[in-house]
Residue, then its C-alpha position, 0 to 999 in steps of 0.5 A: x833471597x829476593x829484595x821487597x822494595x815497600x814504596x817506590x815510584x818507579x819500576x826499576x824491573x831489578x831481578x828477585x825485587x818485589x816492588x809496590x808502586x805507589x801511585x795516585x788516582x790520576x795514575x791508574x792507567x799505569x796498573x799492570x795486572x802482574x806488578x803490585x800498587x798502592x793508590x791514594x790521594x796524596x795530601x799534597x793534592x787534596x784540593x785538587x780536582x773533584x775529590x768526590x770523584x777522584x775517591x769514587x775512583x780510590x773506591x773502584x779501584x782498590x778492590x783489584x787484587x794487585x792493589x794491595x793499599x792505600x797510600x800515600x795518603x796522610x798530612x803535611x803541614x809545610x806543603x798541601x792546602x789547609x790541615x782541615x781539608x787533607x784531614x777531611x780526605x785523609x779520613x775518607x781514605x782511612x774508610x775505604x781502607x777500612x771497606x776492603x780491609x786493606x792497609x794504610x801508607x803514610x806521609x807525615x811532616x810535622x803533623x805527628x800528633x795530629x796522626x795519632x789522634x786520628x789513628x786512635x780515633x779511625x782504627x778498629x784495631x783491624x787496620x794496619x799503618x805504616x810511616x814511609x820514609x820515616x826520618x824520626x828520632x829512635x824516641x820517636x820511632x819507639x812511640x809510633x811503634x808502640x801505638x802500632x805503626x810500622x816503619x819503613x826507612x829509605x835512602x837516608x840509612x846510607x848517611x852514616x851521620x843521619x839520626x835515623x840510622x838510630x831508629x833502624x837499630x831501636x825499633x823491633x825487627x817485626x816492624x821495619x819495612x824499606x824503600x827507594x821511593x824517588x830517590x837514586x838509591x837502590x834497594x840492594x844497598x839498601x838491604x846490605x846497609x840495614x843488615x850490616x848495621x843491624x849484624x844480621x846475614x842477607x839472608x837472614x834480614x830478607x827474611x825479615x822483611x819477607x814475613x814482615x811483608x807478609x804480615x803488613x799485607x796480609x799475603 
């Protein structure tokens, strides 16, 4: 079996791990052609800098093979600049993804009503979307799954007493992705947590994951 860590923003060179790196357009110096990347303009930042440039860049770049998305990219209402300036970036962004057929990794904090409206308004129904480091509630997970999102969950499933262990259990197995991120966890204890809670085997589980990888990314 090997483990897929979906979001990471470190390279953590574990044996049998497929890693996608995320990273941003100021980043792309660290692109190595045998490794895997997502690259986007955080909505933290979406004032900084030239922004013209810096999609002109997001454009170039996601072309390469290697960079099989584009994120993190989303909104946030408690950090960045104003919701109108990260949704006017954020919809430039859906639009390359949507130039090279590639999907979609989002940030949201507290900003999930406005996500939906701008899927519902950017989606083709070709382009495919997934909340990383999701931390919601099961009924929240069963409503972003069923408008299309994937899921994928990090080093909160560990917490026994976090309410999201109730989403892991409640959303459909073909729509579970999981994560480091930035955090210390490792993605081994990661995959045997999600396997026990959800009373599959390792193997079994990896699986899971692997096709729903495959899907996402349309290997």
């Amino acid at each position: 079996m090997r483990y897929i860590n979906f979001h990471t923003h470190l390279h953590s060179m574990i044996d049998n791990t497929v890693e996608v790196r995320s990273l941003s357009t100021n980043d792309i110096a660290q692109i190595e052609a045998d490794k895997l990347y997502t690259v986007g303009i955080h909505p933290w930042y979406a004032h900084q800098g030239n922004m013209e440039e810096q999609l002109n860049i997001l454009k170039t770049i996601s072309l390469q093979p290697n960079v099989i998305g584009i994120g993190e990219i989303g909104l946030d209402k408690l950090r960045g600049p104003t919701l109108d300036v990260q949704k006017r970036v954020f919809a430039e962004q859906l639009a390359i993804a949507q130039a090279v057929n590639k999907p979609v990794i989002i940030h949201c904090v507290k900003a999930w009503d406005e996500l939906v409206r701008m899927k519902k308004g950017y989606d083709t129904g070709t382009l495919q979307w997934a909340i990383h480091g999701f931390r919601g509630n099961a009924r929240q997970a069963l409503q972003l799954v069923k408008l299309g999102f994937y899921l994928s969950f990090g080093h909160h499933i560990l917490d026994s007493q976090s309410k999201v262990l109730e989403s892991l259990e409640a959303i459909p197995l073909n729509r579970l992705f999981l994560e480091t991120d930035d955090s210390g966890a490792t993605i081994a204890d990661l995959y045997n947590h999600a396997a026990q809670r959800l009373n599959k085997t390792p193997d079994d589980f990896a699986r899971i994951i692997e096709a729903n990888f495959n899907d996402f990314f349309n290997r």
